[in-house]
Z-matrix of the N, CA and C atoms (Angstrom, degrees):
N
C 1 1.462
C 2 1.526 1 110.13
N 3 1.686 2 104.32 1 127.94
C 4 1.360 3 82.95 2 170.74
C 5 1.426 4 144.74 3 -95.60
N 6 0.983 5 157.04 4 148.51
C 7 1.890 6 146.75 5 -137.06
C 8 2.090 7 76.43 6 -113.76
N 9 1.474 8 90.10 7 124.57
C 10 1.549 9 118.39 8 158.12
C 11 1.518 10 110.37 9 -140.95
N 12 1.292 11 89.33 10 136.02
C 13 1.863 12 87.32 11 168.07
C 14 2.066 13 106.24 12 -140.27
N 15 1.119 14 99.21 13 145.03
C 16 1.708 15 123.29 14 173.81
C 17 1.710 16 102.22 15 -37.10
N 18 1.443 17 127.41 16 131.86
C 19 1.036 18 139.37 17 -167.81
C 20 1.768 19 83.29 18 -77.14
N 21 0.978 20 137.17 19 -58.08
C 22 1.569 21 137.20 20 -164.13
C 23 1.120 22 96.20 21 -74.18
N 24 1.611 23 142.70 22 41.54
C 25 1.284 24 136.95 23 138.26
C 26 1.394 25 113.20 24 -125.74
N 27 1.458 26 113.26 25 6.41
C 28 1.449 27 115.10 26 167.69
C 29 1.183 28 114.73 27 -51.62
N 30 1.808 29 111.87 28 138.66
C 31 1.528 30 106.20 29 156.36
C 32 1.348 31 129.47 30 -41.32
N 33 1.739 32 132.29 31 135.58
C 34 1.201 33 134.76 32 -168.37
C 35 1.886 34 93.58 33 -70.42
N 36 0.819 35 124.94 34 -29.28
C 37 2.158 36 132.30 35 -166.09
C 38 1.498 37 77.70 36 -74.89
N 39 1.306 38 130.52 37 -43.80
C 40 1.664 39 116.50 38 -165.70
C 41 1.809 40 110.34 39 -69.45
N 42 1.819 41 87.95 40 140.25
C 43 1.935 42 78.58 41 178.11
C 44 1.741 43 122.08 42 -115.06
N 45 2.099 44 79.63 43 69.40
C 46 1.589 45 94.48 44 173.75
C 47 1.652 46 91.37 45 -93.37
N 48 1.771 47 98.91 46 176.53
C 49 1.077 48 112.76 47 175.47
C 50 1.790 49 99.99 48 -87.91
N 51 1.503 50 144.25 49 128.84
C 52 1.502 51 125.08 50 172.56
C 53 1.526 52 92.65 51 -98.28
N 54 1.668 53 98.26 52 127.80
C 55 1.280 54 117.08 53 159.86
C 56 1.482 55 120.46 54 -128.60
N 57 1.074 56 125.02 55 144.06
C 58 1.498 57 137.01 56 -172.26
C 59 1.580 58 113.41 57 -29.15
N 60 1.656 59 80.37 58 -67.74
C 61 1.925 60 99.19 59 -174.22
C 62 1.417 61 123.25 60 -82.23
N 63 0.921 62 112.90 61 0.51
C 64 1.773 63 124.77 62 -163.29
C 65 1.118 64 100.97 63 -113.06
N 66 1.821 65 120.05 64 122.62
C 67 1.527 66 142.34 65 165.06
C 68 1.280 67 101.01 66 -97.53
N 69 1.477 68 109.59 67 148.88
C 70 0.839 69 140.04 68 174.50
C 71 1.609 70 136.12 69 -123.30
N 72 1.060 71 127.81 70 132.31
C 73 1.828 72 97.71 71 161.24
C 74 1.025 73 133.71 72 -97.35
N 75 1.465 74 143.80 73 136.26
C 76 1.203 75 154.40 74 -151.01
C 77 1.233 76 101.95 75 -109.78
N 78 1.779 77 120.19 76 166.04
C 79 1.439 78 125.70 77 -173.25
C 80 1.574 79 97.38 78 -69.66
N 81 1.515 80 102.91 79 161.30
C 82 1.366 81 118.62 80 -153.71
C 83 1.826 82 93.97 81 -77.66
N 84 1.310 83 104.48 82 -55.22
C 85 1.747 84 110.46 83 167.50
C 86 1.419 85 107.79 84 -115.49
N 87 2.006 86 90.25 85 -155.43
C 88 1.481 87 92.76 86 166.91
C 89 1.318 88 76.02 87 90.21
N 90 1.913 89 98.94 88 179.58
C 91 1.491 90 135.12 89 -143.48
C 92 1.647 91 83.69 90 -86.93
N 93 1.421 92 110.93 91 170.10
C 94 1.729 93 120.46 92 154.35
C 95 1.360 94 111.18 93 -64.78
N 96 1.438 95 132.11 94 -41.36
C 97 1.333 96 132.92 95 175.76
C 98 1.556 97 112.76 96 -83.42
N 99 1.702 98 101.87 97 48.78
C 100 1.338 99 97.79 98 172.85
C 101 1.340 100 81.81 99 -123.05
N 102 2.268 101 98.05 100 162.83
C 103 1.463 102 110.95 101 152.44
C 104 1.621 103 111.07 102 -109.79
N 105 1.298 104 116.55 103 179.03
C 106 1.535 105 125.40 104 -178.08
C 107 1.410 106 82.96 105 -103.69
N 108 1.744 107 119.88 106 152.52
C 109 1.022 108 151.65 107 -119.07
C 110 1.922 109 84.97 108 -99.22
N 111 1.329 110 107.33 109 -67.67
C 112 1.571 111 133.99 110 -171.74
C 113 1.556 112 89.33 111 -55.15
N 114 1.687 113 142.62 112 29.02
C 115 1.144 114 143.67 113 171.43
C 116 1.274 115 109.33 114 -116.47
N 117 1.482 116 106.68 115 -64.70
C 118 0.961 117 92.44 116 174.93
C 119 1.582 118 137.70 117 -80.63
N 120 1.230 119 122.55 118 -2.36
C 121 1.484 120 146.01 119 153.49
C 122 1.570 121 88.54 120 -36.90
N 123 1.324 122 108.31 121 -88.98
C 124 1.648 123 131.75 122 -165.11
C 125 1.710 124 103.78 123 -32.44
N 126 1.096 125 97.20 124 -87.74
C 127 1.718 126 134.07 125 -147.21
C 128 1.854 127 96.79 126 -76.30
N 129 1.402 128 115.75 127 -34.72
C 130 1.403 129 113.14 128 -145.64
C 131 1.654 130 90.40 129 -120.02
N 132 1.098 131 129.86 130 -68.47
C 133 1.897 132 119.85 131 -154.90
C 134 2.125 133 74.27 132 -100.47
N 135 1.155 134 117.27 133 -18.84
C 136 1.630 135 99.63 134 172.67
C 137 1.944 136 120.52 135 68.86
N 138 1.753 137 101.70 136 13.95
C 139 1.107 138 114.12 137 157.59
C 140 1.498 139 134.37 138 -70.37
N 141 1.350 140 103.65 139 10.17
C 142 1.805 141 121.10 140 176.85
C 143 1.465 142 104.26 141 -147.84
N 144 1.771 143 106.43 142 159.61
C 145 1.621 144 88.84 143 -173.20
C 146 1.666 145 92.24 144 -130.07
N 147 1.442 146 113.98 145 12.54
C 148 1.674 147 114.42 146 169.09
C 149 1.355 148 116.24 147 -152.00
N 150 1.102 149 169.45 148 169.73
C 151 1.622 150 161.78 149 -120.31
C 152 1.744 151 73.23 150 -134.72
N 153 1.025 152 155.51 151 -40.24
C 154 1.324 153 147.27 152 139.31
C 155 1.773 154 112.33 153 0.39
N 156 0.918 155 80.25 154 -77.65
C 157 1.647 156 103.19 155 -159.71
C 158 1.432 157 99.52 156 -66.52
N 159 1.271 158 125.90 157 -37.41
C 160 1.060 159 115.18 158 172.60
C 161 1.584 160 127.28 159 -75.66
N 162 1.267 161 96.59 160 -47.71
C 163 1.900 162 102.75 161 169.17
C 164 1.998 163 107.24 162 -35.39
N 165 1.213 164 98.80 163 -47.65
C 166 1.620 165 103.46 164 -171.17
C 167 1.846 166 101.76 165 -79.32
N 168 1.524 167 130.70 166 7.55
C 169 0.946 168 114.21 167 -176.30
C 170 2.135 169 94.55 168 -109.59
N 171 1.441 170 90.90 169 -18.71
C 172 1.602 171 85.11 170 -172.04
C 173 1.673 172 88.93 171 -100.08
N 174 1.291 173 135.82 172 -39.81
C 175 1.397 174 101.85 173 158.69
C 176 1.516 175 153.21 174 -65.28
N 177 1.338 176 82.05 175 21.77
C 178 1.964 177 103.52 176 178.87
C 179 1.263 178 112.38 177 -122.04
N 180 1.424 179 105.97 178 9.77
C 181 1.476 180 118.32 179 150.17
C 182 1.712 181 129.06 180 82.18
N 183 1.855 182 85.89 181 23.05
C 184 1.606 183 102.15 182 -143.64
C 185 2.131 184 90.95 183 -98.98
N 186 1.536 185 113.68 184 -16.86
C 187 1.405 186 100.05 185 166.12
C 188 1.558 187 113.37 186 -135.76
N 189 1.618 188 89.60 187 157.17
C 190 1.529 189 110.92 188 -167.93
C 191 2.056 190 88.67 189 -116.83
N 192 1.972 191 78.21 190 133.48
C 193 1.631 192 86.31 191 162.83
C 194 1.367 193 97.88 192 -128.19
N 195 1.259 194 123.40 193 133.31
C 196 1.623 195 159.94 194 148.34
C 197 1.657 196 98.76 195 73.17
N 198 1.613 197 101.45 196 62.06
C 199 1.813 198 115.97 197 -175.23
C 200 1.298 199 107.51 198 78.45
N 201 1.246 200 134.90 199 -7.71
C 202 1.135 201 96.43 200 175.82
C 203 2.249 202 107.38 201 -146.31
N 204 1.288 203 101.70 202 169.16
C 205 2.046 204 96.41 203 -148.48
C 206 1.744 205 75.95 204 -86.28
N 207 1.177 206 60.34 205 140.05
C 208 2.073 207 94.47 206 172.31
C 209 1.830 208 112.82 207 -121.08
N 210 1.514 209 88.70 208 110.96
C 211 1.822 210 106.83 209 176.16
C 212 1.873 211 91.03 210 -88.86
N 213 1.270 212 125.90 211 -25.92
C 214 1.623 213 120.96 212 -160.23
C 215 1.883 214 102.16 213 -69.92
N 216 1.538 215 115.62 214 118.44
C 217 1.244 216 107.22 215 -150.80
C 218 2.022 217 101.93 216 -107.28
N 219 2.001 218 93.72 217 27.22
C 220 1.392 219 99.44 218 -171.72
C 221 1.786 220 87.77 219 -136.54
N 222 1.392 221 101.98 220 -12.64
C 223 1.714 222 106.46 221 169.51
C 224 2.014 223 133.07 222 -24.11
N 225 1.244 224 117.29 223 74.46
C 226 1.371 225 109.75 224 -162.59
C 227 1.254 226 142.66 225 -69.88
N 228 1.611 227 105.01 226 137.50
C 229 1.478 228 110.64 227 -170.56
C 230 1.174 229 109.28 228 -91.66
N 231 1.190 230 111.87 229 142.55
C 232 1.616 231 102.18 230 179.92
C 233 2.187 232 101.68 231 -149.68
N 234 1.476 233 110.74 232 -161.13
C 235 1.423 234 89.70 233 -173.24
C 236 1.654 235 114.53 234 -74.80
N 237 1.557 236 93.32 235 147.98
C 238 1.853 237 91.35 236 179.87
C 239 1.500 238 115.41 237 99.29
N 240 1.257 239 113.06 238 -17.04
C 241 1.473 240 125.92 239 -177.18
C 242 1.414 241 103.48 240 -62.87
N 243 1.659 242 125.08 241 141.84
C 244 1.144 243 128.32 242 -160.33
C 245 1.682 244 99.94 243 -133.43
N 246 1.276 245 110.79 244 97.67
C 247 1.787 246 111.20 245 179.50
C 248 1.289 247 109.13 246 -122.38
N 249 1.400 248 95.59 247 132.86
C 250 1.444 249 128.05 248 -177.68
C 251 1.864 250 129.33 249 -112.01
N 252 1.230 251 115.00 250 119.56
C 253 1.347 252 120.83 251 -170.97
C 254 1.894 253 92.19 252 -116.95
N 255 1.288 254 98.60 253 104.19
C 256 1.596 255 111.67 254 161.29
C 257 1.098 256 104.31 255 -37.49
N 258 1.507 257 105.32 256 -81.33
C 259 1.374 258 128.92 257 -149.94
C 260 1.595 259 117.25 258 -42.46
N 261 1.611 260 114.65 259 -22.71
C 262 1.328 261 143.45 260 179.70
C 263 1.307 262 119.40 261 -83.59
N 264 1.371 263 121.37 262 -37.18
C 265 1.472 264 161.44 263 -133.77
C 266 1.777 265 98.89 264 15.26
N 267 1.542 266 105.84 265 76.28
C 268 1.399 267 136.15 266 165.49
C 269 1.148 268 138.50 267 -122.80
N 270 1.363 269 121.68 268 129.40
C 271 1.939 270 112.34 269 -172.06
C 272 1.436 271 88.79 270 -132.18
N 273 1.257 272 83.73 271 164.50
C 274 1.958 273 99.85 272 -175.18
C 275 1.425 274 86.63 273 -146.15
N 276 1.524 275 96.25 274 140.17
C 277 2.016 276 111.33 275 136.00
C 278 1.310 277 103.57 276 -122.20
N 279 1.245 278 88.35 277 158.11
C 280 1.651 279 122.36 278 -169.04
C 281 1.906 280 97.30 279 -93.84
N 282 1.304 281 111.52 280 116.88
C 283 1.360 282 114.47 281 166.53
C 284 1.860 283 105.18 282 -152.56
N 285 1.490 284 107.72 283 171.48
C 286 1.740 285 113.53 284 169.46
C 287 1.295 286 113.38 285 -63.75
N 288 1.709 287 98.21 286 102.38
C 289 1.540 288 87.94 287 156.76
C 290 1.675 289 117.28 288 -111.76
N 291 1.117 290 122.60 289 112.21
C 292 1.762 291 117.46 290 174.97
C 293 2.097 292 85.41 291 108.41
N 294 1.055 293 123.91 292 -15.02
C 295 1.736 294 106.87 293 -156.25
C 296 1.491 295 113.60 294 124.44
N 297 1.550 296 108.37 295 1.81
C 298 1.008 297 96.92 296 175.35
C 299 1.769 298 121.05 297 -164.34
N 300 1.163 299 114.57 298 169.72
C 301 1.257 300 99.24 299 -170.02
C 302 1.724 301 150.63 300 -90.25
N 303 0.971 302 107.74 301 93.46
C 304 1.823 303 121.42 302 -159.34
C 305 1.160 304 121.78 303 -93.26
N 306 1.648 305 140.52 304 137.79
C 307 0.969 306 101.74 305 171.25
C 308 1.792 307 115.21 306 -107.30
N 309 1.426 308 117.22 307 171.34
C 310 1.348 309 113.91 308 -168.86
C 311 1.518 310 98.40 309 -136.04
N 312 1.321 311 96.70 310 169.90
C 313 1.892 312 108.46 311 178.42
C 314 1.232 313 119.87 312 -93.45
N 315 1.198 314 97.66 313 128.71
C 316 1.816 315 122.50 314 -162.70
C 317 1.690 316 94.39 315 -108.18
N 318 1.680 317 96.13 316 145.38
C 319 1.625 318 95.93 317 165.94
C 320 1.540 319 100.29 318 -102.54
N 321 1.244 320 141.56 319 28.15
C 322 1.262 321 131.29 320 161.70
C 323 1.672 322 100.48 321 -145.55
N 324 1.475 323 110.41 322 104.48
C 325 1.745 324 112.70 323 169.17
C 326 1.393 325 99.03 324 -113.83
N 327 1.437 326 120.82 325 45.34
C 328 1.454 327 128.99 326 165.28
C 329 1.466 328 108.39 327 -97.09
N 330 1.334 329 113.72 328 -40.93
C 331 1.880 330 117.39 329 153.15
C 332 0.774 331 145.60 330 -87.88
N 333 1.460 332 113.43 331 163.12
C 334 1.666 333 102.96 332 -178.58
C 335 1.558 334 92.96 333 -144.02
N 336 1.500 335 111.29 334 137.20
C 337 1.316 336 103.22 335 164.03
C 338 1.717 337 108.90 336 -109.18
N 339 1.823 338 103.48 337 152.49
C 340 1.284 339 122.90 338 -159.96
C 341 1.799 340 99.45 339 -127.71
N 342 1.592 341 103.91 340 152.31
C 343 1.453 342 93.30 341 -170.36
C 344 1.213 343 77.39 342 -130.16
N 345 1.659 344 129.51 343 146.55
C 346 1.483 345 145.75 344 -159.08
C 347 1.761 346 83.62 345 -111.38
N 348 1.626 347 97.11 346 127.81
C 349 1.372 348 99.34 347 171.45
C 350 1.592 349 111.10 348 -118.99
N 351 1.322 350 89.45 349 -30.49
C 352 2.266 351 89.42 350 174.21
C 353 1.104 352 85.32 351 -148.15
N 354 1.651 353 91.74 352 164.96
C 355 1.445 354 122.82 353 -166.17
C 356 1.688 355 105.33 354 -153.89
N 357 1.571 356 106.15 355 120.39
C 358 1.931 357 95.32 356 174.10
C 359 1.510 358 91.43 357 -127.43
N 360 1.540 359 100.94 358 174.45
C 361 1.315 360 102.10 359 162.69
C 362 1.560 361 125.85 360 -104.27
N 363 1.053 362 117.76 361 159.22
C 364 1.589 363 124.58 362 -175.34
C 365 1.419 364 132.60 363 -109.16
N 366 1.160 365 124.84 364 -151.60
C 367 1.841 366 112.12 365 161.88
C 368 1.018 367 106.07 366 -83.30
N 369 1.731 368 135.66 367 170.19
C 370 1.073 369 153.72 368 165.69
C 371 1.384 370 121.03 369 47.13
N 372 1.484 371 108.09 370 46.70
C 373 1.906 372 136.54 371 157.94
C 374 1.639 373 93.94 372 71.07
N 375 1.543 374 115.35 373 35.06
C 376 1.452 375 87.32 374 171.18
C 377 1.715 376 114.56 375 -134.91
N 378 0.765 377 116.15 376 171.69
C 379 1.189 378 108.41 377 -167.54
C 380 1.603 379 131.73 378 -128.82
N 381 1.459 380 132.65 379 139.74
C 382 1.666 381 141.10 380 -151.40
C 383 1.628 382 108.22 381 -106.59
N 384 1.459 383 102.49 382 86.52
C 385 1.179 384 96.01 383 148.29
C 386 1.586 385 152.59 384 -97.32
N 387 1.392 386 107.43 385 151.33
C 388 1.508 387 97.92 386 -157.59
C 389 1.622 388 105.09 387 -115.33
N 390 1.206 389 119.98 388 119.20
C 391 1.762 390 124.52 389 175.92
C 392 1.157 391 153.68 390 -85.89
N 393 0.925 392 146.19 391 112.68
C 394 1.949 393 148.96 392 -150.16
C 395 1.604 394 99.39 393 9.81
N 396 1.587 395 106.82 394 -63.82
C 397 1.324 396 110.61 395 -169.06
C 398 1.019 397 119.83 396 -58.91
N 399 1.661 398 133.58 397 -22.34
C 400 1.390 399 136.58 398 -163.79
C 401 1.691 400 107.10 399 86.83
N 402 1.455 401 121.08 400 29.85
C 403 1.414 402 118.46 401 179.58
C 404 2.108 403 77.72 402 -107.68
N 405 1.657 404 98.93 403 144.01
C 406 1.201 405 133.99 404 177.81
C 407 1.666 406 113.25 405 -100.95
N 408 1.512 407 124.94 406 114.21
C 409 1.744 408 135.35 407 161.45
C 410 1.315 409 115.78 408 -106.30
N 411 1.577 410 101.46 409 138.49
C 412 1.343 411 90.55 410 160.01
C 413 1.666 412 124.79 411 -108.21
N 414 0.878 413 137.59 412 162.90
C 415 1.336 414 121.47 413 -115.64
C 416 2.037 415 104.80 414 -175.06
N 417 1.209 416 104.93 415 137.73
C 418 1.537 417 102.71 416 163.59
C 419 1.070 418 133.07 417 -86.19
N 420 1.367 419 147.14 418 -166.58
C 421 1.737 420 127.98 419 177.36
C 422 1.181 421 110.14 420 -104.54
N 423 1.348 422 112.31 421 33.46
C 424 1.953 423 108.17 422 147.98
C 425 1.063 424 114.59 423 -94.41
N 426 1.373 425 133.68 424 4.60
C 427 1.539 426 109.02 425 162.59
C 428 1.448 427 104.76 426 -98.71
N 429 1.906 428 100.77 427 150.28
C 430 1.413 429 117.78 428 179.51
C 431 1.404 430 115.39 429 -94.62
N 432 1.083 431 158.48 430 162.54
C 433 1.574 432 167.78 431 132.57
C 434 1.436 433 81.32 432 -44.91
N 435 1.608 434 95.41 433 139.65
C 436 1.455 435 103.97 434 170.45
C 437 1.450 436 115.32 435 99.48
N 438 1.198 437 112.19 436 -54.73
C 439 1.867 438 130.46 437 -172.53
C 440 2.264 439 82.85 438 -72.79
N 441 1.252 440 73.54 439 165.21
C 442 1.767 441 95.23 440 177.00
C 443 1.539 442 100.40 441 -119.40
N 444 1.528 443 112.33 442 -179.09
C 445 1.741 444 106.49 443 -162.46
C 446 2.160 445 70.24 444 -147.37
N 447 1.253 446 112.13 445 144.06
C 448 1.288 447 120.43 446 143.91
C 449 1.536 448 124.08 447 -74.70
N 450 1.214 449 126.93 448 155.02
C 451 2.222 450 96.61 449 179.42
C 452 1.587 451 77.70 450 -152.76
N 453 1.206 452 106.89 451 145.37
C 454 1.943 453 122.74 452 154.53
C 455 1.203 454 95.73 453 -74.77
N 456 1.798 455 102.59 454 134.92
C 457 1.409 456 101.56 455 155.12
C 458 1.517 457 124.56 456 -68.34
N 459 1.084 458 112.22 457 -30.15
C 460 1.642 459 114.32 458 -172.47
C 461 1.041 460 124.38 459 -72.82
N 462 1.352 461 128.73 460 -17.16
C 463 1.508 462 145.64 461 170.31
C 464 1.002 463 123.80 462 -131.72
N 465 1.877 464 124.25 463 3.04
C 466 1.402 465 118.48 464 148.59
C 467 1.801 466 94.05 465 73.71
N 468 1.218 467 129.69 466 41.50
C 469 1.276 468 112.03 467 -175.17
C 470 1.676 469 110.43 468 -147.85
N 471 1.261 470 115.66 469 123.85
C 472 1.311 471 111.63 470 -149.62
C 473 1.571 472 113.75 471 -73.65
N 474 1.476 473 119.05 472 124.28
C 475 1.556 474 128.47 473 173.69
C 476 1.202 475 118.06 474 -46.40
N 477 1.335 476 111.23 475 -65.72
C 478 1.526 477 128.47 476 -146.91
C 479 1.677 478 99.44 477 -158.30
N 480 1.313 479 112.36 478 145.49
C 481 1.742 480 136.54 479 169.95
C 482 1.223 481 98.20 480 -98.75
N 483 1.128 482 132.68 481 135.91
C 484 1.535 483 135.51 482 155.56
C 485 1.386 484 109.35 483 -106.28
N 486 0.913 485 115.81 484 91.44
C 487 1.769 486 103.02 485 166.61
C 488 1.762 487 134.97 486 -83.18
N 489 1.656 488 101.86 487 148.96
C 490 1.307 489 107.11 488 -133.01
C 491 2.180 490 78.29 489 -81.73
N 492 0.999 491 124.84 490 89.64
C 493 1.399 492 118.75 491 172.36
C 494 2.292 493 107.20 492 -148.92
N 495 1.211 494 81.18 493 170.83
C 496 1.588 495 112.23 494 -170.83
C 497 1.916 496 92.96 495 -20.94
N 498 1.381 497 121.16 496 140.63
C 499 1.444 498 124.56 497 -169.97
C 500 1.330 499 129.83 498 50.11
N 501 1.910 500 110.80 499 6.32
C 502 1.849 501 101.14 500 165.72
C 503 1.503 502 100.19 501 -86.40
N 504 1.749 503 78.93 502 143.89
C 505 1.187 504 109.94 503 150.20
C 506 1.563 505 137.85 504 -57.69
N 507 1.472 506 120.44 505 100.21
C 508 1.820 507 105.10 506 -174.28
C 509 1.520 508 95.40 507 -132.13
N 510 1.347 509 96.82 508 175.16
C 511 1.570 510 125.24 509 156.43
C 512 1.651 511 129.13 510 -86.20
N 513 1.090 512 150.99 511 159.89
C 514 1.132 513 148.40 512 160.81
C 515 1.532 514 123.94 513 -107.61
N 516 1.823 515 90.45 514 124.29
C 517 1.525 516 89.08 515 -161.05
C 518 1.034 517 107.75 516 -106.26
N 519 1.528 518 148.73 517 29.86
C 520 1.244 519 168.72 518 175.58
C 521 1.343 520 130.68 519 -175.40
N 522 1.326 521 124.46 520 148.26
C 523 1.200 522 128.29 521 172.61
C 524 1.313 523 115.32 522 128.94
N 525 1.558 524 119.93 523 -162.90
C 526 1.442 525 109.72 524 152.17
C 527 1.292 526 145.73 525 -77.75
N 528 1.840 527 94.11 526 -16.10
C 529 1.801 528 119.75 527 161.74
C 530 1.024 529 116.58 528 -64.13
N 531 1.247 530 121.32 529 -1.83
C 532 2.245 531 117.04 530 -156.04
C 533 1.529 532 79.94 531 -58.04
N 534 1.409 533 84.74 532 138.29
C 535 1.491 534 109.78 533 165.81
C 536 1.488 535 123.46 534 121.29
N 537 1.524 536 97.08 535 -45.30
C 538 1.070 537 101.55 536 -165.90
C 539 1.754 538 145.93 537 -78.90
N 540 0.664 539 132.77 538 111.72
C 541 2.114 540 140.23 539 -164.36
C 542 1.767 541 89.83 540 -33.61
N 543 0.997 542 126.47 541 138.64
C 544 1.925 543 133.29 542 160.13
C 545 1.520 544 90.62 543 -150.68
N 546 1.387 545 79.85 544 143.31
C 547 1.507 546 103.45 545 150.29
C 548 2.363 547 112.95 546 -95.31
N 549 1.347 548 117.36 547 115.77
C 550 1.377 549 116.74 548 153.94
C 551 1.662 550 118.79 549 -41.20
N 552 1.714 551 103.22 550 109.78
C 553 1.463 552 84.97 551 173.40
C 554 1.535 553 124.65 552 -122.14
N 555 1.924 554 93.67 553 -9.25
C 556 1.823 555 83.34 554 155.23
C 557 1.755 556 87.00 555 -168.98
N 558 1.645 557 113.71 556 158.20
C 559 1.223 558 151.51 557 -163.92
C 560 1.874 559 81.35 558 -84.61
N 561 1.702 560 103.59 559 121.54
C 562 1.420 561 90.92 560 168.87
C 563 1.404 562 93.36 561 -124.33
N 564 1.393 563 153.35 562 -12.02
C 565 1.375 564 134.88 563 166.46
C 566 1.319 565 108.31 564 -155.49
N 567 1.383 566 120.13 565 159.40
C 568 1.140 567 125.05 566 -150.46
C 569 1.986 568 100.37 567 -130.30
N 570 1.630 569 104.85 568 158.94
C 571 1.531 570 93.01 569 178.96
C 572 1.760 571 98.82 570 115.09
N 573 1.392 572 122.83 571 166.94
C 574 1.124 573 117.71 572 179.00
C 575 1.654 574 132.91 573 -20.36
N 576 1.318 575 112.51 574 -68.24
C 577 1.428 576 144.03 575 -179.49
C 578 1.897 577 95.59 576 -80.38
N 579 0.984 578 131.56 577 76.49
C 580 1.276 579 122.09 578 152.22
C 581 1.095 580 139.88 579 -41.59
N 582 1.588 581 168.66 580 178.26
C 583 0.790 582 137.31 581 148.76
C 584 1.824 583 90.76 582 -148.20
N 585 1.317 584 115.37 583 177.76
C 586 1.072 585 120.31 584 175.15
C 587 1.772 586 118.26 585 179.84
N 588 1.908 587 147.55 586 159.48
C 589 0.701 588 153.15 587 -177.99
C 590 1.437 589 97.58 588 -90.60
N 591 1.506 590 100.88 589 162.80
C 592 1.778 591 108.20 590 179.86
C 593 1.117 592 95.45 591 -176.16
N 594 1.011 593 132.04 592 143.02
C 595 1.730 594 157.94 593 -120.53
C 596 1.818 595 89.76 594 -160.11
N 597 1.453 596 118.32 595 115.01
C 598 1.739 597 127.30 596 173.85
C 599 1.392 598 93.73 597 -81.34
N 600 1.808 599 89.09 598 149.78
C 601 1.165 600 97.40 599 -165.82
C 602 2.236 601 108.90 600 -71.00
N 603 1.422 602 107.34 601 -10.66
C 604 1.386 603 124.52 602 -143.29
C 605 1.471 604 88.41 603 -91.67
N 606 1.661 605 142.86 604 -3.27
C 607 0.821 606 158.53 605 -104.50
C 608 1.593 607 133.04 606 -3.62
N 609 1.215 608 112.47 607 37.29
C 610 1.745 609 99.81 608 145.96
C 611 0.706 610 165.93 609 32.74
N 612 1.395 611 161.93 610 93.45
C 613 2.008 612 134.11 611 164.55
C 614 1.570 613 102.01 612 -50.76
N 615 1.408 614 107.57 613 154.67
C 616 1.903 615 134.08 614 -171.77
C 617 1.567 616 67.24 615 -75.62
N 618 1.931 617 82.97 616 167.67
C 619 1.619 618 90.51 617 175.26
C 620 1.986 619 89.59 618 173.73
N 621 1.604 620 101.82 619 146.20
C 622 1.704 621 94.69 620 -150.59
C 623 1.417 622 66.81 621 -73.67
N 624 2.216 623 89.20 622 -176.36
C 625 1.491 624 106.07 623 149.52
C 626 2.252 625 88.05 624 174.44
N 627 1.429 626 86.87 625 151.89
C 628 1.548 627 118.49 626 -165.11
C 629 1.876 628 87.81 627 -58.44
N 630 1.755 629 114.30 628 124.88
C 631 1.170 630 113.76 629 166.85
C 632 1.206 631 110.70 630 -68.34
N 633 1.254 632 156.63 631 23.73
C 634 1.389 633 160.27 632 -126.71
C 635 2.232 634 71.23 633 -137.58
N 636 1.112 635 110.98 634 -53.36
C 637 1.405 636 124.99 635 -150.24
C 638 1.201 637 114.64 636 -64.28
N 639 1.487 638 116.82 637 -31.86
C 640 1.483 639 143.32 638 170.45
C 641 1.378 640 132.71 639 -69.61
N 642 1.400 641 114.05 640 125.69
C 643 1.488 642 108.48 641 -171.58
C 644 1.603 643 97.61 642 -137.40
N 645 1.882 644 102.06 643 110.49
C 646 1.243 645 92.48 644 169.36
C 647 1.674 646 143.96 645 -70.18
N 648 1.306 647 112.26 646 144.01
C 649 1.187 648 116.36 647 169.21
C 650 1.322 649 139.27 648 -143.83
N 651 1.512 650 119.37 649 167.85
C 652 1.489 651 115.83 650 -176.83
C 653 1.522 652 117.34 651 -113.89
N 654 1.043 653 110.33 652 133.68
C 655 1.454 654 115.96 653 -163.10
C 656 1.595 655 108.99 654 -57.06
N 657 1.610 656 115.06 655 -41.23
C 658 1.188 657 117.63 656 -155.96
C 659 1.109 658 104.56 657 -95.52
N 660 1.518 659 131.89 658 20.78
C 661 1.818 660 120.62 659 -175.96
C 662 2.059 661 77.72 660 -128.52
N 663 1.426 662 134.68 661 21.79
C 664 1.450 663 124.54 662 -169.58
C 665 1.513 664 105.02 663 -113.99
């Protein structure tokens, strides 16, 4: 069966056009604020000029998303996604620009940063965490839910933990802020619904918002 859905139920962060009458296909998995791969080819960097043209550009083996080449022409991008066209000698990650999600050119598509959203435990004391994107680690019990992980693409092996506390640096991945750079500057309640102050990096007025919302990051692996 094939999965279509109504352009006027696209995510608003997505940078389709939503129109009434117009189906579309959407990435095969992955988050709701993902796109399928043959989109942004098409519609977004405008290196294809029909879901045609693009299928035959990722089955010719010519782009890699997050290290490694992607023929899957419904494969989803979503934030943080890191795509690379050799042939160009160009890499992109996918992050908010304006409210929504684009991707732009990075001088390092050797990383990727990942934000840990659950965590269980397994057999033999170790433990599965699972990340924004829906990619699965296994893992010891120093990582927190919440904190982000830096990772090499080429060896899949984690750099750096960022944890989501007092002076990180994040992005905002929901709300009416999406988008925007803050610095965390203090923990104001604790318990399901977190909440906390954060100071933009652009300088700003403070202004609350749900740590649920926050995804840390480091400037210099983006």
């Amino acid at each position: 069966m094939i999965r279509t859905q109504v352009r006027l139920a696209v995510e608003k962060e997505l940078p389709v056009t939503r129109r009434k009458s117009v189906r579309w296909f959407p990435a095969s998995r992955g988050t709701r604020q993902s796109l399928a791969i043959y989109v942004v080819l098409r519609d977004v960097l405008k290196l294809a000029g029909s879901k045609r043209e693009a299928r035959k550009i990722l089955l010719a083996g010519k782009v890699s998303v997050d290290g490694k080449p992607c023929k899957d022409e419904f494969y989803p991008i979503s934030l943080m996604s890191v795509i690379e066209i050799p042939d160009l000698k160009k890499g992109y990650r996918v992050d908010f620009t304006g409210g929504r999600l684009l991707p732009a050119e990075t001088g390092h598509p050797e990383f990727k940063t990942y934000k840990i959203v659950k965590k269980h435990a397994v057999k033999g004391g170790k433990f599965v965490l699972t990340f924004h994107d829906g990619r699965n680690m296994l893992a010891d019990n120093s990582y927190k839910v919440g904190n982000s992980v830096v990772m090499g693409l080429k060896d899949g092996k984690v750099v750096v933990q960022l944890p989501l506390d007092a002076n990180a640096i994040c992005t905002i991945t929901a709300g009416k802020h999406i988008g925007k750079r803050v610095r965390l500057a203090k923990v104001l309640s604790v318990g399901r619904k977190k909440e906390c102050e954060v100071k933009p990096l652009d300088g700003g007025e403070s202004f609350i918002i749900l740590m649920a919302y926050l995804m840390p990051i480091d400037p210099k692996y983006l």
